[in-house]
N, C-alpha and C positions, 0 to 999 in steps of 0.2 A: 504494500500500500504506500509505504515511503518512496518507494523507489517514482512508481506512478505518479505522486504530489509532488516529488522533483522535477521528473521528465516535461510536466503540464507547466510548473512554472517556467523551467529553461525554453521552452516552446514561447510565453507570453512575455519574455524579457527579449526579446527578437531574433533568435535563433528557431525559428519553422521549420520545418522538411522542406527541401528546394523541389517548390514542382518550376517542370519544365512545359507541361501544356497541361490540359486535359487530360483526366483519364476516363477514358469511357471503354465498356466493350458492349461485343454484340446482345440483342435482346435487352438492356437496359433500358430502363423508363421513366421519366422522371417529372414529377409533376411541380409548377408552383403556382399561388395562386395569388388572387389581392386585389387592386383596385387602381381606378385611373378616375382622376377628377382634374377638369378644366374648369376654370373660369376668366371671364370678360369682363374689363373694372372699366373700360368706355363713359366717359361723361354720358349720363341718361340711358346706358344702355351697358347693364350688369346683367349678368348669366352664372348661372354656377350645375354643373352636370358632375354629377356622380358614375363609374360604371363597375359591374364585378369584370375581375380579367383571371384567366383562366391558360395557363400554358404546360405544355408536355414537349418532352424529349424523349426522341423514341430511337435507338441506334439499328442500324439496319445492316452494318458491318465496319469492321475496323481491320490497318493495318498498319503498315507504313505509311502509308498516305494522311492519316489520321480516319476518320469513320466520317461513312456516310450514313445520316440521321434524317428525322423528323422533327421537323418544327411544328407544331399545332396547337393555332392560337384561337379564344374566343371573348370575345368585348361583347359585356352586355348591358343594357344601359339600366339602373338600378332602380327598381319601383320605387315611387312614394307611396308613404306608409298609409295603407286601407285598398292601394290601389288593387285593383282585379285582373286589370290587363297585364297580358304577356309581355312579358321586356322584349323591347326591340335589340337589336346585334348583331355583328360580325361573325363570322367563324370562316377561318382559313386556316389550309394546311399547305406549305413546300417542303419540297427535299431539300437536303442543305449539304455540300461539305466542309468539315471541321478540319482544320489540318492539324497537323503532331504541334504547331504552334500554339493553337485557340480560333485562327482565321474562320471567318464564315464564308462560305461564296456560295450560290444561288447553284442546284444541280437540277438538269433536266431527268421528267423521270421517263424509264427505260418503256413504259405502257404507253408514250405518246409518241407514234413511230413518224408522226406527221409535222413532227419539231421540224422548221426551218431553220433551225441554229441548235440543234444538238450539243451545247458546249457550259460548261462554268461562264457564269457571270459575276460581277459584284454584288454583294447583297447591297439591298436599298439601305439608302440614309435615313437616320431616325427621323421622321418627320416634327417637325416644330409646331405644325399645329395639325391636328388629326388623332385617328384613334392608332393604339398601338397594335397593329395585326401582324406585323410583320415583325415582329419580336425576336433579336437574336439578341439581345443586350446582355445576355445573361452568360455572354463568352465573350473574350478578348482576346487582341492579338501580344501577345507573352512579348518583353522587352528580351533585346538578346543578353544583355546582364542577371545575376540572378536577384530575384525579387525580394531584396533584405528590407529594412526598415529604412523611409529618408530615401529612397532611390525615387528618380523622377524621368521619363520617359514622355515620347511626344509621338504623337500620328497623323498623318497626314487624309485630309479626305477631300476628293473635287470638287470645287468651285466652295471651299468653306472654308473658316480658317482652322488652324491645328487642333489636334486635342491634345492639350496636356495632363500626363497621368504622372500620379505620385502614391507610392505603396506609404499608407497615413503611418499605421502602425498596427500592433497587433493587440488581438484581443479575445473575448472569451465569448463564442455563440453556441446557443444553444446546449452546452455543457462542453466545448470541444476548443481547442483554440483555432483560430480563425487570425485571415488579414482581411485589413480594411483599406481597400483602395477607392483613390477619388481621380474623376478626372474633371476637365473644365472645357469649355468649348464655347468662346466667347467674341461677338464682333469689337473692333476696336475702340469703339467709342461706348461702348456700353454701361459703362464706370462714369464718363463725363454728368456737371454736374448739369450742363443743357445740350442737346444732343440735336443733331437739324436730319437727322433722318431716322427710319426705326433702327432699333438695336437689339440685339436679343442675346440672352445666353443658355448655356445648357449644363445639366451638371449632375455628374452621377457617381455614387458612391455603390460599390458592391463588397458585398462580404463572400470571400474565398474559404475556403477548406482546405489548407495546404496539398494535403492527401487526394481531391479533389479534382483543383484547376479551373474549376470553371462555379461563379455565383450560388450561393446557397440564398443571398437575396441582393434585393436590387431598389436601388432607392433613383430615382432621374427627375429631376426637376428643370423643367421650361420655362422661362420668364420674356415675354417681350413689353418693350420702353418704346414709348411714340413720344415725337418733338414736342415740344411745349407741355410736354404734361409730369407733374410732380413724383406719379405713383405710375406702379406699372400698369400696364395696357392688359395680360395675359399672364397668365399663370397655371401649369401644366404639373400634376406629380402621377407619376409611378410608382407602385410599390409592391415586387411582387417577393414572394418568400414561398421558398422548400415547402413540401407538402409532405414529399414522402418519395420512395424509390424502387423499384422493385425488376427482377430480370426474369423475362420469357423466354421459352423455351419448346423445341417443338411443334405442337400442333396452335398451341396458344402464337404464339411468337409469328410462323408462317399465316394465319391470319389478321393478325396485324401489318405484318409485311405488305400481303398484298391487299388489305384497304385502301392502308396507307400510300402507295404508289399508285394505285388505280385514282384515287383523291388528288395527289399533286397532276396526275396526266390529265381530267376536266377539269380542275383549274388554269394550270397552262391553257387547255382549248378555249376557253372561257376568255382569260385575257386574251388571248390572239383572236379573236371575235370581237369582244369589246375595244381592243386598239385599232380595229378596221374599220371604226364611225360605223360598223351597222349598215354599210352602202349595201347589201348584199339582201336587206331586207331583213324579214323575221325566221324565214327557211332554215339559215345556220343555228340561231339559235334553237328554231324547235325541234333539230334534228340531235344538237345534244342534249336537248333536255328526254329526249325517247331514248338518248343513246344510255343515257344516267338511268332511268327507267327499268330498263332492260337490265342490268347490273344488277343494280337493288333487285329486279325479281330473279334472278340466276343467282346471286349471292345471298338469299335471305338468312344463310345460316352465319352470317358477318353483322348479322343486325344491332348486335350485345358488343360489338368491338366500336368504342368511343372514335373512330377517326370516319364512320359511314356519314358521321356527321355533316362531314366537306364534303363529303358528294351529294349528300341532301341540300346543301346548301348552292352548291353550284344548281340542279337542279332547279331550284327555285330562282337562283338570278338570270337563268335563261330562260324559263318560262316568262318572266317580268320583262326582261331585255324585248323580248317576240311581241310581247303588247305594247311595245315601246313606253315600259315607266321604268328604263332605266336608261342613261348615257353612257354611252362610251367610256371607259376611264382606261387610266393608264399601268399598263400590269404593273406590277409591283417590282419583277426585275430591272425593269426599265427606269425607276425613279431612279437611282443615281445617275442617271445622265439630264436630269432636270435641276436647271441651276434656279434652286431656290423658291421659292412661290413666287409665279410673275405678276400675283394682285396684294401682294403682300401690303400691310397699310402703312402707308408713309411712302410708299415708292411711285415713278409714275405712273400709270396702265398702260401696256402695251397697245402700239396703236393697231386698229382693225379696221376692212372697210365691209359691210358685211350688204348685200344685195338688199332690195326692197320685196315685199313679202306683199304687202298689201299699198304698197309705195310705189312713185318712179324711182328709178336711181337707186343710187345706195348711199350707206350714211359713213363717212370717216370720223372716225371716235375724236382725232388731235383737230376737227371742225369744229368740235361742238366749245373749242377751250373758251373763256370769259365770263362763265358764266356754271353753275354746279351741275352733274351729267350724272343719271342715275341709268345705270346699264342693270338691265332683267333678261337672267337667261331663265328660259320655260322649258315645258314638254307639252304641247299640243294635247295629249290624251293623256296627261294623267289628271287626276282628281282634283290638285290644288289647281292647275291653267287657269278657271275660273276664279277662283279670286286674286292669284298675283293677277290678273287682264283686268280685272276690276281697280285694283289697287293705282296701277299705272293709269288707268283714264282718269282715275281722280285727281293724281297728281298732276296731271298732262293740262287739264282744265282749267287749276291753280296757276298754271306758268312760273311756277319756282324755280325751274330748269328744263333741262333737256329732258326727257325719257328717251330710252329706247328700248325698247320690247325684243328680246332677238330669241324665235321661238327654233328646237333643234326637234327636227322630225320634217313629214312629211308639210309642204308647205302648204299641200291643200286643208290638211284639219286644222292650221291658223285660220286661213282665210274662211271657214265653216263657221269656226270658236268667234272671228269676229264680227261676221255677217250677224249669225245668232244674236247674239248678245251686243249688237249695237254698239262696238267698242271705237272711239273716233281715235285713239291714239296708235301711228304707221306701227305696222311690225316688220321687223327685219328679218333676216334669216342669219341663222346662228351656227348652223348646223357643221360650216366649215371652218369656223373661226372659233369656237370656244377651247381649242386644244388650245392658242396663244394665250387664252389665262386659265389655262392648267383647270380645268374643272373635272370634277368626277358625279358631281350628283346636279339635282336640281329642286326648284327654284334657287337662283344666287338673286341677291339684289349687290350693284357695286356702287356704293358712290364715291366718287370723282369729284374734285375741286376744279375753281374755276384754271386753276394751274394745271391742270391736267392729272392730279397727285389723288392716288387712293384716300381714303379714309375712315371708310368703313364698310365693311364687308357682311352681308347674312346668307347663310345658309337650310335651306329646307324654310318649311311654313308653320306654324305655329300661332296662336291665341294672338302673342304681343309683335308677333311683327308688323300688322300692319303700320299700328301706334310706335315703335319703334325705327323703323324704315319713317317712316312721314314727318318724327321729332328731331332724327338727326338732317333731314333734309331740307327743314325748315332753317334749321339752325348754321348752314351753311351757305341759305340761298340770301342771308342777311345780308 
């Protein structure tokens, strides 16, 4: 027992086991779980969202190369208390590989023989503002020094500035000793005490298990600062923590296997549909959605394996894509090669010229500058169209600014939706220009200063948008 309450101390005066990555083997599983809350502190316009978040590691084989695994992630957004309804959410699953480092990189899975790039990619960048689906945070790439106490290491990621990491020190979790590393990921001016553009930083502290290598929990906090304002703009925390662990084997194990790779090959299809705008019509989609169908009834003895999840779920966003209530968005491999949010608030809007709909002509966005410019991306058929089309002719009628309506889908169900309902304010068409502000869902309202400069951003429809949208555009059109 002495010997033990020595060994534990010498461990927590900063001498650890030197891991050198990850250790994983095959069949291992690993669960953690926790919670992801955003909030908006906007002059007149505060939000605060709660979600449960739900993560597994699932290893699918290991060598020298390091192992290739399972990510599967689920965001669910948290009921309030009495509520009845179903939480809305996320659920995604990729294949990933780990190297003998900690590296993550995005792997094609071997069930999608129709991959036009069959290759490793970069895993995406943590997003700044979004839900966390794409979760690999809970591995690092290992400094090539070894990880004592006081060491400080830095990483480089495109189009962003550095991450710096520093092993804090060591400590005691969960009964075990443990290290606590932090890193930082910060624009340059983020610290100033007035700042003329937004700013933002990032910052994540993870607690290691020597023995381990890779997160037993995960702590990241998001903060973004806009010009002229005292307090922050945004505020983002993660927090996920070990659940529990366990390794498969056999018949249990080969069932998960091929879920799970059957799950990353219709998501791959999913995005590679969803990043082709949907020009192709509803066909592709309804054809994965029979294709998932088909699956689920040929594997129903996989039903009790947690990753069928991701393929019910693809199912369902292609069914929804084929009625057109979903847009295009952009796979998730592909986000690291998107520099930054391009409606980001404080920056300018990129400009667009997007055709007339129910208009001559078309409208150029850097036209409308002098004056405050509220840009509405829609969808023709789904539920809300009807009232953002309402909202926008009210505004339109006040002459506070510019509207402009830019609906993505068929342009006849605009011009139907307007006729109908008597709406006098042009609509444009959107359907080719909203990949230049980076959008993935719908309704957006953006508003735009008379400078051309974002300034505040909503997304989706809800109770206080309208009164929300209308307060801040009032307040700009002063």
């Amino acid at each position: 027992m002495f010997s033990q309450t020595l060994l534990f101390a010498t461990v927590l005066l900063g001498a650890p086991p030197e891991p050198k990555g990850p250790v994983l083997e095959k069949g291992l599983e690993v669960r953690w779980s926790g919670s992801f809350t955003e909030a908006s502190f906007r002059p007149g316009v505060q939000a605060h969202r709660t979600y449960d978040v739900d993560t597994r590691l699932f290893v699918l084989d290991t060598g020298d190369f390091g192992a290739d695994a399972v990510l599967f992630t689920r965001v669910f957004l948290k009921p309030e208390g009495g509520s009845r309804e179903l939480p809305t959410g996320v659920v995604r699953l990729d294949l990933v590989k780990i190297g003998p480092n900690g590296k993550v990189q995005s792997l094609p899975s071997p069930a999608d023989p129709d991959n036009p790039d069959p290759k490793l990619k970069p895993w995406p960048l943590v997003q700044l503002q979004g839900l966390p689906t794409t979760e690999a945070g809970l591995f690092f790439e290992f400094p090539e020094k070894p990880l004592v106490r006081g060491l400080t290491w830095s990483r480089k990621e495109t189009d962003r500035p550095d991450v710096s990491w520093k092993m804090a020190e060591t400590i005691s979790f969960q009964g075990y000793p443990a290290m606590k590393l932090v890193a930082e990921q910060k624009t340059p001016g983020y610290y100033g005490d007035r700042i003329r553009q937004a700013e933002w930083r990032k910052q994540e502290t993870l607690t290691v298990f020597p023995t381990k290598g890779f997160a037993a929990k995960l702590v990241r906090i998001i903060e973004k600062r806009e010009p002229d304002a005292e307090v922050l703009s945004f505020r983002s925390v993660l927090a996920l923590e070990q659940q529990g662990r366990i390794i498969y084997s056999g018949r249990l194990f080969d069932e998960r296997r091929e879920e799970a790779i059957q799950a990353a090959a219709f998501t791959a299809m999913l995005d590679r549909l969803l990043a082709a705008s949907g020009r192709d019509g509803p066909k592709p989609f309804e054809a994965l959605a029979r294709r998932t169908s088909a699956y689920i009834s040929d594997r129903s003895a996989n039903d009790n394996v947690p990753y069928r999840e991701a393929t019910l779920a693809v199912r369902k966003r292609a069914y929804s894509a084929a009625k057109g209530e979903l847009p295009p968005s952009t796979p998730a491999t592909e986000a690291a090669k998107i520099k930054g949010d391009p409606i980001a608030i404080g920056q300018p809007i990129p400009d667009i010229t997007p055709p007339g709909i129910t208009a001559q002509g078309s409208a150029k966005l850097s036209s409308a500058r002098g004056k405050p410019l509220l840009v509405i991306y829609f969808q023709p058929t789904v539920s809300s169209a009807l009232s953002v089309l309402h909202l926008a002719d009210e505004l339109n009628v006040r002459k506070l600014g510019t509207i402009l309506p830019l609906a993505i889908g068929e342009a006849a169900e605009a011009k139907k939706l307007q006729f109908e309902e008597k709406i006098a304010v042009p609509i444009f068409d959107g359907t080719d220009v909203y990949k230049t502000h980076g959008l993935e869902a719908t309704p957006v309202f953006i508003l735009v200063d008379a400078d051309g400069v974002v300034r505040n951003v909503w997304r989706g429809w809800g109770k206080e948008t309208p009164s929300s949208v209308t307060r801040d555009f009032e307040r700009w059109a002063k």
